[in-house]
N, C-alpha and C positions, 0 to 999 in steps of 0.2 A: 504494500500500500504506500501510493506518495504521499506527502505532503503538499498542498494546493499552497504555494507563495501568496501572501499577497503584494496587489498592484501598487502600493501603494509603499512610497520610498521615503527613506529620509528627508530628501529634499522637500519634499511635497508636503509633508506635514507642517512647514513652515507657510505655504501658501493653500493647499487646498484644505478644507473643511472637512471635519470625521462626523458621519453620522450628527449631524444638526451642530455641532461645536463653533464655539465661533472660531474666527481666522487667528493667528497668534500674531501680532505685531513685532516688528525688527525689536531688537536690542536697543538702549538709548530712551534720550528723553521723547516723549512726541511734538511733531514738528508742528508749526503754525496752519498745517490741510487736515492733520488728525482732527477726523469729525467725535472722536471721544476725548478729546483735550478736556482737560479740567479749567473750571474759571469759578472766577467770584461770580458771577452773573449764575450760572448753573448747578453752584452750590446754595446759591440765595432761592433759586427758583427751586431747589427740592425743601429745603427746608420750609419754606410757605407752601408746597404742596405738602408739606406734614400736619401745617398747620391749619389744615383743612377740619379737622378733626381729633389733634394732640394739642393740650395749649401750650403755647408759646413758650412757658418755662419749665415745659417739659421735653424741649425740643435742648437733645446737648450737643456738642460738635463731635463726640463718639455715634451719636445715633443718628445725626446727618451721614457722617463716614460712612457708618454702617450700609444706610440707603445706598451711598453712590458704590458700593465697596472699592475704597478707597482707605486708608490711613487717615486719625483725626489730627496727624500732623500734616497734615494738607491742606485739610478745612481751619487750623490753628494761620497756616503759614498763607491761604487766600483771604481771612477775617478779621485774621489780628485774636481770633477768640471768641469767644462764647459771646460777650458784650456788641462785638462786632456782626456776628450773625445774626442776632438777636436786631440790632438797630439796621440791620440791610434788610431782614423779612418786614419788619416795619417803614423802610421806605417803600420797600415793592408791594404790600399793600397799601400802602397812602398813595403810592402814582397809580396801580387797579382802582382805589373808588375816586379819586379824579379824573381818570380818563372816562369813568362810568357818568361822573356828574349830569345831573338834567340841567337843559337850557332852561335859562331865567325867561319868565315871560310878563312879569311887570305886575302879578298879581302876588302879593307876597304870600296869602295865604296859601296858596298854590305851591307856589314856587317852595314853601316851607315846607309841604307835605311831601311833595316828590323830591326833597334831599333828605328828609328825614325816614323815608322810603327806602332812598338809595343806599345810605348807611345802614338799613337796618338788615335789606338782604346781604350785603357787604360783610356784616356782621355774623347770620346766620351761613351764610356760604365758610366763613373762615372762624368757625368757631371758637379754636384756638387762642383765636388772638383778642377773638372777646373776653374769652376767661383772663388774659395775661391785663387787658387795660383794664378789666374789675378788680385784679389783684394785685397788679403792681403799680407804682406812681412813676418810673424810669420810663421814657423810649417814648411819651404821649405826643410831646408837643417839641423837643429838643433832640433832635438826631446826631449822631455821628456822622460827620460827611467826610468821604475823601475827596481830596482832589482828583478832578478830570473827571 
């Protein structure tokens, strides 16, 4: 009885895909095309997709890591830290319910109901981060900003 080889060579394990796997990327840091590069923008945006439904001060830079499976010295070293992530999910939900804002129409009652509307589903959409402004006084009105 033979043995049946398989087709499949060393080389190729670097480039072709096994049974549903992903692809294995070169050796090195990833370059400026890598579509899985790490960013503060993409670290910000999972941890407010966390905060969909975890509140805010339950979201730590270990359990953002964990999501992106990454090291939380990555999320340490795009954040600055816990403080930092925390105040980047908080501007990225303050530019979502501003870009959501309703147009002013001259009638105040109005215009007061459908922004008191818009914060409220804003609110129930991102749970989390209602619970964090019920119970915490940091990050409401005074953000962290960086430069650029």
């Amino acid at each position: 009885m033979t043995k049946k080889r398989s087709s499949l060579t060393a080389s190729d394990a670097k480039t072709k895909p096994v049974d549903g796997l992903a692809e294995r990327r070169s050796a090195g840091r990833p370059g400026n095309g890598d579509a899985h590069a790490l960013s503060r923008e993409l670290i910000v945006e999972a941890a407010l997709d966390l905060a969909r439904h975890t509140p805010l001060h339950e979201i730590s830079v270990v359990r953002v890591a964990s999501e992106l499976t990454v090291t939380p010295g990555l999320i340490r070293y795009y954040t600055g830290g816990r403080d930092g992530l925390t105040s980047g999910v908080m501007n990225a939900f303050s530019r979502e319910l501003v870009s959501r804002w309703p147009k002013l129409s001259g009638q105040w009652r109005a215009d007061l109901e459908a922004v008191c509307r818009t914060v409220y589903a804003a609110y129930v959409e991102y749970a989390g981060i209602a619970a964090y402004n019920v119970t915490h006084n940091k990050f409401r009105m005074v953000q962290i900003v960086r430069e650029g």
